[in-house]
N, C-alpha and C positions, 0 to 999 in steps of 0.2 A: 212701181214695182211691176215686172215683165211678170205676164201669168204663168209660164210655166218655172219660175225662180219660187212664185207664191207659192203656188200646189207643191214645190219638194219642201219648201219651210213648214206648211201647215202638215204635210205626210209626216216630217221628222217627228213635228209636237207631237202629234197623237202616237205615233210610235215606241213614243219616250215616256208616255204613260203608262204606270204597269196592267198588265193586262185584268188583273181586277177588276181596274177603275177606269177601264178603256171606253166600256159602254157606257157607262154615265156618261162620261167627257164628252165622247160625242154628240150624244144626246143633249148634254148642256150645251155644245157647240155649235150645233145645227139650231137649237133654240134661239140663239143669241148671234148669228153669223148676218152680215150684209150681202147681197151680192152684187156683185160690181156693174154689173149689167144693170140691172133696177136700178140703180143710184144713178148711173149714167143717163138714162132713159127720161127719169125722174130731171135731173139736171136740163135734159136740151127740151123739157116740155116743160115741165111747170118750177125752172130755176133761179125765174127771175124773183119769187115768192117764198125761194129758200127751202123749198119741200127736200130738195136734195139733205139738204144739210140735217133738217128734220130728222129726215129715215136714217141719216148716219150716227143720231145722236149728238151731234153738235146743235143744243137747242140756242145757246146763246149767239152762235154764228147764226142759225137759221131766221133770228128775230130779227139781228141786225140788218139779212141781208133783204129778207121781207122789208122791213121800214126803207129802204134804199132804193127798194126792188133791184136786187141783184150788184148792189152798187153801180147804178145809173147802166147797167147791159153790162158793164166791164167785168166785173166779176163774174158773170154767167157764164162767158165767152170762157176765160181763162176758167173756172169751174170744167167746161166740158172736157179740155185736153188730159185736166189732170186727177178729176175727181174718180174716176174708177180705180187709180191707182190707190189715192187718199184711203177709196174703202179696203183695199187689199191690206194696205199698212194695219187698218182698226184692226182688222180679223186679227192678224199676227198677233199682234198686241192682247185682244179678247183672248188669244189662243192661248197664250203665254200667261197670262191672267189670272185664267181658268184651272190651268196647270198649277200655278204656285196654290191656289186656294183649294185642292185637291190634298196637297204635301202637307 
C-alpha cells in the first residue's frame, strides 16, 4: 500500500468517527499503530531473527521465521521489499477494528 493512499484511508477512519469518540480513537490508535519505517529498519537489521514480524504481531510467523532464521536469507530479502507495506495493511485493518468496537 503506497503511503500517501494509506494516510487518506487512515484520515477517512478517524473522520468517520463521531466526534465524541474521536479522541479516544485516536488515542487507542496511536497506542496500537505500527510504523512502517520501524518495521522496516527492524526487518534489514535484525530480520533474519524475525523481530520484524515480532513488532508486527505476527508472533507465530515471527517464531517460524527465527527457527529458519529468515527462511535460510530468502524470506528476509523478500521481507525487506514488502514488509512496510504489510505494516500499512495492519494499521488499516487495527483502524477499522477499533472503529467497529467503538459502534
Amino acid at each position: 500500500m503506497k503511503q500517501k493512499i494509506y494516510l487518506l484511508e487512515l484520515q477517512s477512519i478517524i473522520h468517520s468517527v463521531s466526534e465524541n469518540d474521536r479522541e479516544r480513537y485516536v488515542n487507542l490508535l496511536v497506542e496500537r499503530i505500527r510504523n512502517p519505517v520501524v518495521t522496516f529498519g527492524l526487518s534489514a537489521f535484525l530480520g533474519s531473527w524475525g523481530v520484524d514480524r515480532f513488532y508486527m504481531g505476527d508472533v507465530g510467523l515471527g517464531i517460524v521465521k527465527l527457527l529458519t532464521l529468515g527462511g535460510f536469507g530468502i524470506w528476509t530479502l523478500i521481507d525487506l521489499f514488502f514488509v512496510a507495506g504489510t505494516t500499512r495493511e495492519k494499521n488499516i485493518q487495527l483502524a477499522r477494528e477499533l472503529k467497529a468496537s467503538l459502534m
